[in-house]
N, C-alpha and C positions, 0 to 999 in steps of 0.2 A: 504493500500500500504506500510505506515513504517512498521506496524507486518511483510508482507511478505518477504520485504528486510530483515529486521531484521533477521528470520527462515533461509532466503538463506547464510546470511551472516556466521550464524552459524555451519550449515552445511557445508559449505566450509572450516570452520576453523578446524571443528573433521576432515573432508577427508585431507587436506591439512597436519595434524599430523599425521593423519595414513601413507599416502601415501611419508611422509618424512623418518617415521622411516624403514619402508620397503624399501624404497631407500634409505637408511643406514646402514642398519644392511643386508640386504637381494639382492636385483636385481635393481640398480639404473636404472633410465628413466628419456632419452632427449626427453622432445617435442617438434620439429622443425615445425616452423608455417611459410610455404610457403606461399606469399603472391605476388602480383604484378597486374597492372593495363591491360585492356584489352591487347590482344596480345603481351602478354610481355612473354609467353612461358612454363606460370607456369607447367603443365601440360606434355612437354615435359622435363620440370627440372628434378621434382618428376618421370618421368620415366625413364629417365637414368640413375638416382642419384642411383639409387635402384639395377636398370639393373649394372651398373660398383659396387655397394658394393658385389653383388651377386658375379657376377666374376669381380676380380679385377684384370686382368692382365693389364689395362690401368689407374692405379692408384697410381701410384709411391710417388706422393708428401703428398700423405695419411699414415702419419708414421709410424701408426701400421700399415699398412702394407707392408711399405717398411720394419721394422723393422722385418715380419714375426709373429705378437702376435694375429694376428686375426684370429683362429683355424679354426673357421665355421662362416657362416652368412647363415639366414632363415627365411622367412616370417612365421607370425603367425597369428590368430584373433587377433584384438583390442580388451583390454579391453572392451572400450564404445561401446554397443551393439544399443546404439540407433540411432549413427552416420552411414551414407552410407561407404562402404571400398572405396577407390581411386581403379578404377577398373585399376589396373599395367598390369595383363595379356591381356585385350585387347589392350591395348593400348600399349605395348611392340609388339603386334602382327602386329601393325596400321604401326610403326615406323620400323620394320623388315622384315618384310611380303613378299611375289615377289613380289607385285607392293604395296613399302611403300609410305605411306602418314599421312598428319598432323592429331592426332587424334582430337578428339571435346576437346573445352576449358572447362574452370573450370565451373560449373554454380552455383554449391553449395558448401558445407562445407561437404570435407570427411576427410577419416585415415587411414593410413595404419603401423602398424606394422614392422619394422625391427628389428631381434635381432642379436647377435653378442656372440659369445662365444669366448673371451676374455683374454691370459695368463697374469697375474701378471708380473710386474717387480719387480725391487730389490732382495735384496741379501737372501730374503726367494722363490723368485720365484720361483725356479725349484723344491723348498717343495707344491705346492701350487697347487693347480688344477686351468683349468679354470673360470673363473668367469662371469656370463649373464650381457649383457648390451643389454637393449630393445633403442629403437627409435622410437618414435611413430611423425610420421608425418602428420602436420596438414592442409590441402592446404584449404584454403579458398579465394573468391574474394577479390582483392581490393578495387574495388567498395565499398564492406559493413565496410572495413575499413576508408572511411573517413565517414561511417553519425556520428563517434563518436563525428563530430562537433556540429551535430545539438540538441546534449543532452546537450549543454549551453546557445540554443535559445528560443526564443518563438515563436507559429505560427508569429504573427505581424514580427518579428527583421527576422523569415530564410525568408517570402514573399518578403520584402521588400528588401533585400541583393540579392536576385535571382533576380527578378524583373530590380531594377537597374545593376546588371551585366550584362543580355539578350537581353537590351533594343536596344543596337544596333547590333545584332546577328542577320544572315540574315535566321540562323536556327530558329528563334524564333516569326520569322515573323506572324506566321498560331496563336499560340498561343496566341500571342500579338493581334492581331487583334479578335480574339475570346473573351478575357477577358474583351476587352472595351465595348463590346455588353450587358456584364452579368452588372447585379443590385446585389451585394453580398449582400446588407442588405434584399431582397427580397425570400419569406420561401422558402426551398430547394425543390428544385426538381431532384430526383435520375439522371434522364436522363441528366441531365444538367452539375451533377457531375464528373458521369462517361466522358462525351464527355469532361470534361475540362480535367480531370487526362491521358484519352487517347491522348489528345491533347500534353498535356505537357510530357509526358512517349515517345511519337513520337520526341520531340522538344532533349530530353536527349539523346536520342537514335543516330539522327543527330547531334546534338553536339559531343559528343563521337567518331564518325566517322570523325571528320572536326578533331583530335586534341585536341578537350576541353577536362579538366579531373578534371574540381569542378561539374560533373554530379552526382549530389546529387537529392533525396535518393537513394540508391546503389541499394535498393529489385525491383524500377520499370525497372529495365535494367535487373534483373535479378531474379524475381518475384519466380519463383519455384510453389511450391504447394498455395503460398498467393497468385497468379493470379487472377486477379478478385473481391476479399477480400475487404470490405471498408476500412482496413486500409490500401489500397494500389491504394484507390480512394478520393486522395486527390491533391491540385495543387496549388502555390502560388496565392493572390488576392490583389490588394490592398487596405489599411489598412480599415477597417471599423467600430471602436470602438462601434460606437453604435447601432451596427446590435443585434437585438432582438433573444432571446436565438435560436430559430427555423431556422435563417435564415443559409442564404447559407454559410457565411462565418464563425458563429459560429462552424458551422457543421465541414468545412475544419477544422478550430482549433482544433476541438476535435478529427479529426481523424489524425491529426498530433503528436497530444498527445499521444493518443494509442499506434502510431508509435515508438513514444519513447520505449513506456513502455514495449511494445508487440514485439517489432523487434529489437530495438538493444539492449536494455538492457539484453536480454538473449543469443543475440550475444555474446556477453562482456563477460557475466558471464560465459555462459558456454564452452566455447571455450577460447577466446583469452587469458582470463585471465589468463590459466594455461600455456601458451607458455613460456620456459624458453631459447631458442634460435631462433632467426628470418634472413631469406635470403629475402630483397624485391628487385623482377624483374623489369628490366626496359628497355623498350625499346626506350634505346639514340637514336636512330639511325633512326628510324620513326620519331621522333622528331625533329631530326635536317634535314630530308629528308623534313619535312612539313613548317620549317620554323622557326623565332625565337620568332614567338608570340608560336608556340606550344611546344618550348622549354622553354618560360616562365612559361608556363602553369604549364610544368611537375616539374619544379623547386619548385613551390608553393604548385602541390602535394605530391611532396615530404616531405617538412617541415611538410605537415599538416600529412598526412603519421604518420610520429616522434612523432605528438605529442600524437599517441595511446599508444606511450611506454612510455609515461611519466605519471607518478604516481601525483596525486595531479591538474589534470587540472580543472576536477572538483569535486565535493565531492563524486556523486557516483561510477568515478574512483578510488579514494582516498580509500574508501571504501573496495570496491571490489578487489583489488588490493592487501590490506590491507602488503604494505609496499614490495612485493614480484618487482620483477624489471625481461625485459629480459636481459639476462646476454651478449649476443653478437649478433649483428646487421649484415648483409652483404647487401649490395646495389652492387645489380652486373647487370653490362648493359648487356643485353642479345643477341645472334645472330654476334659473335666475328667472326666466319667464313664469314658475308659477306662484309669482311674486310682481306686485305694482312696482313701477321703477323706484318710487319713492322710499322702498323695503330693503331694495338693494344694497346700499351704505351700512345699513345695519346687519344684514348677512355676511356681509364681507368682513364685520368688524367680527362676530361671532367667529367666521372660520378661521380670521387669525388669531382669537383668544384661543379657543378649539385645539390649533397647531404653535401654541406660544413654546411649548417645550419645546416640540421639537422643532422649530425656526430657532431658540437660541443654541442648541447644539449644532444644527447646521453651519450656523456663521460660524461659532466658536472653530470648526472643522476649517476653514474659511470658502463655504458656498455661498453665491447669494441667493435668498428665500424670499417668495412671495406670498400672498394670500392673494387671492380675489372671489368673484360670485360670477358667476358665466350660464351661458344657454350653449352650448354648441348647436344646438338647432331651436329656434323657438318656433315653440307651438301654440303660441297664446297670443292673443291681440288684449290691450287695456283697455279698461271700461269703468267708469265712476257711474254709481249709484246712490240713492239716496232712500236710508229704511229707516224707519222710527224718529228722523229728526234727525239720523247720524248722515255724513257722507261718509260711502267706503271706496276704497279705490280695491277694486277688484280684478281678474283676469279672464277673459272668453275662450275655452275652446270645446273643442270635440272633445268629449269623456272617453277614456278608454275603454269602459264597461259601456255597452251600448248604444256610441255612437250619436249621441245625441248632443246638444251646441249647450254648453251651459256656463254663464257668469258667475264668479265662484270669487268668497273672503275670507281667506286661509287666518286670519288675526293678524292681532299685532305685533310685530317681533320689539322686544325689548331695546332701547337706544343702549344700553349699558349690560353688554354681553356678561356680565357675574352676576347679575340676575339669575341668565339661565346656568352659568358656569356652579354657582355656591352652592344650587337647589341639586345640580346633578352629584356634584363631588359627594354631597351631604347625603344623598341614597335616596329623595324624595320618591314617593311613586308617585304624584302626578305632579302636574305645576300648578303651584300655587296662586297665581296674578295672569293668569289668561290661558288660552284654550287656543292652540294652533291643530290645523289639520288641512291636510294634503290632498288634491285630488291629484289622481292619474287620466294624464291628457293623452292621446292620439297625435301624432302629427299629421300635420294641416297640408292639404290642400295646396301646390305651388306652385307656379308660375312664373319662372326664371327669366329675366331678361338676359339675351348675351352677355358673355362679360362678368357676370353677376353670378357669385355663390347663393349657398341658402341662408336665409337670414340669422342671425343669431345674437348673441348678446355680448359684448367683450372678449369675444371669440380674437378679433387682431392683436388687443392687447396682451391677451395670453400669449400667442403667437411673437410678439414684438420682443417679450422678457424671454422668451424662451431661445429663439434662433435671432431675433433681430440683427442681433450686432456681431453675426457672422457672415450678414448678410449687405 
């Protein structure tokens, strides 16, 4: 296992020189690693994002293109032939279509390609042709960004930490009740395995749904081609030090291990490691619809989130990483449309309370961090109303359930995000000072002029902190 890391490690350092000096001397390349937790929209990001650099007519706060220096922009292959492409044209067609709708979410690790042909500034400019800039974009789950946690555990320390956090989880009932039945130090039996991993893989699944989001490991939520797989037939037990090599819970330890070795450690290496700029999605707004234990929740995903970009957590980061850092972070809460504009500023102020830890260890690391509140696609038009004596400023669209056109007042968001911050930290179950709730909208109906992406909400500006000033 050290030879093999050792060869990887190596190999990374020739490619890492090669691919410096050609993005120096020759075609520089941003790898943008899209990332965000379930239904937090990655998917729609990554297809707007792409659709508005194509045609930029709704991209003004994108310099070089306000500036006019972006000649052409064009999809190409990905280098990495062995990664899936982010399928953009169906999912543009999903999002466009006469009767559009949400495409399928992330389930795995794709790329896609954007280049950009480029004019020079400065006082040699207009001597100068343009110049390629690629963008190679990397969407990957959230999910499989937090098991970086579990590469500092042991089977015993992650059983035992899951375990005690579950225990009173009314998701976790089935499982819990399953596990006190089992003898772990008694020899394996396959059937026995399987039924605890499918039990506990069902337990995450309804966790995930309620709001939780330490639903670790990341691959049984989202399994792929290791479906099935023993290293993906594994389940918390407790502790049994003196189970004999054969038994049941040696067995889970070992295939915990694997997990490591097998699942995320090539996560890491081959992918994430090379991201040199990062946007993670968030969806505030489900969060504080569900309450402020699920806004605690997300708060703590968050940090743990942060701590993949920090170098040095543990030695095989350290390593791996070998001193390379992402250079700029965005924490953008997601779904700004189903909120009046005037909501805006205060969501924004939320997701940067929300991501306050982990923005100040990012700089401390020396990244730069953003917050913001975005639509990568809106599907709302505003609309002010007037009930009871009150005005409300409200949002119009197609309902996802039903299909029917409806004006909707989600509440008030707090101007002073520790409102919602104090009541979440404190374990509140509901809020106290107002009553937020969410509908799910449909995308709308479009009609693209030339030139023109799909509409959105602070979609350039995300855009502008992310690659601008590569550009």
């Amino acid at each position: 296992m050290v030879l093999t890391d050792l060869a990887h490690e190596v190999t990374r350092r020739v490619e890492a020189v090669g691919d410096g000096l050609n993005e120096a001397l020759f075609e520089p390349v941003i790898r943008l690693g899209v990332t965000g937790l379930a239904r937090s929209g990655k998917t729609v990001f990554i297809t707007s994002l792409v659709a508005s650099l194509l045609d930029r007519g709704r991209m003004p706060q994108l310099k070089a293109v306000a500036d006019g220096r972006i000649v052409a922009a064009y999809l190409q292959p990905q280098p990495d032939v062995t990664v899936p492409r982010f399928d953009y044209e169906n999912h543009y067609a999903a999002l466009t279509g006469p009767t559009p709708h949400w495409p399928e979410s992330t389930r795995a690790v794709s790329e896609l390609r954007l280049s950009f042909k480029v004019q020079p500034t400065g006082l040699l400019s207009g001597f100068q042709s343009p110049r390629t800039v690629h963008v190679d974009i990397v969407d990957y789950p959230g999910e499989w960004l937090l098991d970086l946690g579990l590469l500092d555990l042991s089977y015993s320390e992650w059983s035992s930490r899951v375990l005690t956090r579950i225990e009173n989880r009314t998701e976790a009932a089935d499982y819990l009740a399953q596990i006190r039945e089992i003898d772990a130090s008694q020899p394996l039996q396959e059937p026995v395995a399987q039924a605890l991993a499918a039990a506990f893989t069902q337990y995450l699944n309804a966790a995930r749904d309620a709001g939780f989001y330490d639903c670790t490991p990341g691959r049984f939520l989202l399994p792929g081609d290791l479906a099935g797989s023993p290293v993906l037939t594994f389940a918390p037990l407790a502790d049994s030090p003196k189970a004999p090599r054969r038994a049941l819970w040696r067995e889970m330890e070992r295939r915990f291990e694997a997990y490591k070795a097998k699942v995320i450690k090539p996560f890491f290496r081959d992918h994430f490691a090379r991201i040199d700029r990062q946007v993670v999605l968030v969806d505030a707004l489900g969060a504080i619809n569900r309450g402020p234990l699920a806004v605690e929740e997300m708060r703590g995903a968050m940090a743990e989130i942060l701590d993949s970009f920090r170098p040095g957590r543990n030695a095989f980061l350290s390593r791996l990483l070998m001193g390379k850092r992402v250079e700029r972070i965005l924490f953008a809460a997601t779904k700004a449309d189903h909120l009046h504009h005037r909501q805006h500023g205060r969501l924004t102020a939320i997701m940067g309370a929300l991501t306050r830890e982990a923005q100040d260890r990012a700089r401390f690391a020396g990244a730069k961090v953003d917050a913001m509140s975005i639509a990568a696609l809106r599907a709302t038009v505003e609309e002010t109303l007037h009930h009871d004596g009150r005005t409300l400023d409200c949002v119009r669209g197609t309902l996802l359930d039903g299909g029917k056109q409806a004006a909707f007042y989600p509440g008030e968001l707090p101007e002073d995000p520790s409102k919602l911050l104090s009541a979440a930290r404190q374990g509140k179950a509901e809020w106290l000072n107002g009553d937020y709730e969410i509908m799910s909208f449909a995308p709308a109906a479009l009609s693209l002029k030339p030139g023109f992406g799909p509409p959105h909400i602070r979609l350039d500006q995300a855009a502008q902190f992310l690659i601008g000033d590569r550009l």
